[in-house]
C-alpha positions as CSV (number, residue, x, y, z in Angstrom):
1,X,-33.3,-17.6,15.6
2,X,-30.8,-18.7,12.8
3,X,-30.4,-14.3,11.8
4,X,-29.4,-14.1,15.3
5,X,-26.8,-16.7,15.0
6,X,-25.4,-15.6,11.7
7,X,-25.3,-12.7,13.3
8,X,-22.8,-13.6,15.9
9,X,-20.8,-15.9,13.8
10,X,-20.2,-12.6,11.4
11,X,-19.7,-10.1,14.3
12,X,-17.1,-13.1,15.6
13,X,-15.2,-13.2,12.7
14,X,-15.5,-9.6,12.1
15,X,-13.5,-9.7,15.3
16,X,-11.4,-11.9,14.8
17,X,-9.9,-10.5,11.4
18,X,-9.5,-6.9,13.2
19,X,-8.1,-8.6,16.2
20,X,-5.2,-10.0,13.4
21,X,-5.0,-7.2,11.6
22,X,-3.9,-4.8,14.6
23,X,-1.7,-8.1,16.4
24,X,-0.1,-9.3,13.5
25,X,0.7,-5.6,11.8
26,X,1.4,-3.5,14.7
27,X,2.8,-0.2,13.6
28,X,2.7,-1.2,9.9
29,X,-1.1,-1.4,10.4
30,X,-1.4,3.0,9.8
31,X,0.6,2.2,6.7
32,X,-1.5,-0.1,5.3
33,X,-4.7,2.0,6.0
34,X,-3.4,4.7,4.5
35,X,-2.3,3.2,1.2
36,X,-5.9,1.5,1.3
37,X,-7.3,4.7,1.9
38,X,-5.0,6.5,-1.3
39,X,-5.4,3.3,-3.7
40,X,-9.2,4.1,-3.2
41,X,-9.1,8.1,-3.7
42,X,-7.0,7.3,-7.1
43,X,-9.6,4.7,-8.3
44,X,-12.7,6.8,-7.4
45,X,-10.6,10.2,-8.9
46,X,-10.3,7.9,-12.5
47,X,-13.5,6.8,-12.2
48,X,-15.4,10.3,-11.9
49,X,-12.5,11.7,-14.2
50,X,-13.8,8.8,-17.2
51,X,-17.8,10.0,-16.0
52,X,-17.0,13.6,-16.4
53,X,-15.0,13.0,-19.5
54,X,-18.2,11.0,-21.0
55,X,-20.6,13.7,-19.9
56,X,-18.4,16.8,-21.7
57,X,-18.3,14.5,-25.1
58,X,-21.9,14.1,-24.5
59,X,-23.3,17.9,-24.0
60,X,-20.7,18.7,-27.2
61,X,-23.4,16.2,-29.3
62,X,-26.0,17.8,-28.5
């Protein structure tokens, strides 16, 4: 009984912030995805960049 009511309070509040994000943004809210969306392709691009680096200065040791 209490999952179920977590449940509900978090599918409320999920909701709720979505309901704010689209009234209180409006247009602006496309703009924001988007740069959410490109700051995240830029972090996971240095991040497999630094993993690929590491695994070439690796096969070179062996």
């Amino acid at each position: 009984m209490n999952d179920r009511v977590l449940l509900v309070l978090s599918a409320l509040a999920s909701s709720l912030a979505a309901w704010a994000f689209w009234h209180y943004l409006d247009r602006d809210a496309i703009d924001v995805l988007v740069l959410v969306a490109l700051i995240g392709a830029i972090a996971d691009n240095r991040r497999l960049r630094r993993a690929l680096r590491q695994s070439a200065a690796g096969d070179g040791k062996r």
